[in-house]
C-alpha angles and dihedrals in degrees: 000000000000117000136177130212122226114187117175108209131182119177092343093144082124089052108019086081085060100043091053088046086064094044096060109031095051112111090243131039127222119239093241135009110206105188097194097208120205090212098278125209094186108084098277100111101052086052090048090062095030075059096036086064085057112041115045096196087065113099110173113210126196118244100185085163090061102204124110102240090062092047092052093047087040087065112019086081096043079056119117099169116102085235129042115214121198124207136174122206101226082071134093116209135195125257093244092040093112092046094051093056096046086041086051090038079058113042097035125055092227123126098217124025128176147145136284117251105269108179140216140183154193114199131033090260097059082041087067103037083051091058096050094054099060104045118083090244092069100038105019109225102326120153092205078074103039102087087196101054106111116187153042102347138165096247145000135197106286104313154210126256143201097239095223089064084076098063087061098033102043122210132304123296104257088196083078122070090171127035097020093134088052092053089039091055107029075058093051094049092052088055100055103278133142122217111184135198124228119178087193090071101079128196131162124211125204108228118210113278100217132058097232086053089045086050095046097045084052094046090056101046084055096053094056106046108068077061092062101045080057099060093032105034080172086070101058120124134170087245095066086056106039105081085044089062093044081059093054093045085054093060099035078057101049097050103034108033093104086059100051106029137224087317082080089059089059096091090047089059101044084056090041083061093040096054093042088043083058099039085055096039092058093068089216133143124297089253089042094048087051077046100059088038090065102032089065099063084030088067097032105047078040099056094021081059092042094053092042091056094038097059080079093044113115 
């Protein structure tokens, strides 16, 4: 079974080392390696065509737009491999990440397949960020987050597609510059499509590592998905609404707790508990756990704000 690899970049000169690093040192090579760049000014660029003279398979394509969608849809149709494997450059893979996708290709009918978000980091504050992630407080019960779900399932990291999907499906919605691989594959879904979960297939994702990145990723996600449900009503989940409405309960109670009195401050408290009950839980050090206690109403005023806001997006 022949892939290729489509991997969008944009001022990656501190990850793209590393992403070379996987690529040649997997047990087996893609067909073709498309690196979509955003017009760098880091470096990147210069490393991409001192790489493009060594490996024949590297084909360097130009994103003026920037954003990822445009990248994606600038590649996917350029592909020749039966499977189409994207990859971003802030992650780290395992050796065998290219053979567990074919292997899973092979033994699950499924049309896209992928890996849940591990997460790594370098610093406390990504430490954090990483553990929040991956508790139910932070992300609900997605299985995107649970590095044990096995299975069907609505979305996975990043992903890798039968390329033939794409004729019926058509490309990724450049309206979105976030959330485009949940609309993608919450549309492929409604069309017939399988996406499957393998928790053999590792990845491991670097988080922001400052709260002001954290808020504005998540302000971003916010902002976009009502866009999405919108598009794919199929796709809706508590969990998409639910910091939204933690947002709306701030302000009721800003502007009306002198009406109704200290029986309004009952829900803050109960997510004042929860957050310490999760900070305590992590057995962590002393910085990381102040860490952890931040990064959950970071993401969730960040992304509760976004989805407010986006509901009058057009």
């Amino acid at each position: 079974m022949t892939f290729s690899v489509i991997c969008p970049v944009y001022n990656e000169i501190e990850f793209i080392t590393q992403f070379f690093d996987f690529i040649e040192s997997a047990k087996i090579k893609p067909i073709e390696l498309f690196v979509i760049d955003g017009m760098s000014t880091d470096g990147t660029r210069y490393y991409l065509e001192n790489k493009c003279k060594k490996l024949s398979y590297l084909q360097i394509l130009n994103n003026s737009n920037r954003t990822v969608p445009f990248a994606l849809n600038l590649a996917i149709p350029l592909c020749t491999g039966e499977i189409i494997i994207r990859l971003d450059a802030h992650t780290k893979y395992a050796i065998d990440y290219f053979d567990k996708i074919l292997e899973t290709f092979d033994k699950v009918d499924a049309d896209i397949v992928g890996g849940p978000t591990r997460t790594i980091s370098k610093n406390s504050k990504q430490e954090a960020i990483a553990y929040m992630f991956n508790t139910s407080f932070g992300m609900g019960n997605s299985s995107i987050h649970d590095i044990k779900f096995k299975g069907y399932t609505d979305s996975v990291t990043f992903g890798a597609w039968k390329r033939d999907i794409f004729r019926k499906s058509g490309l990724f919605d450049t309206q979105l510059k976030r959330n485009q691989d949940d609309e993608f594959h919450y549309r492929a879904i409604t069309m017939g499509y399988k996406i499957y979960q393998n928790p053999e297939i590792q990845l491991f994702y670097y988080p922001r590592s400052s709260f002001n990145g954290l808020f504005k990723q998540y302000f971003e996600y916010g902002l976009y998905k009502p866009m999405v449900l919108k598009k794919i009503k199929t796709a809706f989940k508590f969990r998409h609404l639910a910091p939204s409405f933690f947002v709306s309960y701030l302000i009721i109670l800003i502007f009306f707790y002198w009406l109704i009195g200290n029986i309004l401050l009952l829900p803050l408290f109960i997510y004042i508990l929860l957050d310490f009950y999760f900070v305590l839980k992590s057995k962590k050090s002393y910085f990381v756990k102040f860490c952890i206690l931040i990064s959950y109403p970071t993401v969730h005023l960040g992304y509760g704000l976004g989805f407010i806001l986006g509901l009058f997006k057009k």
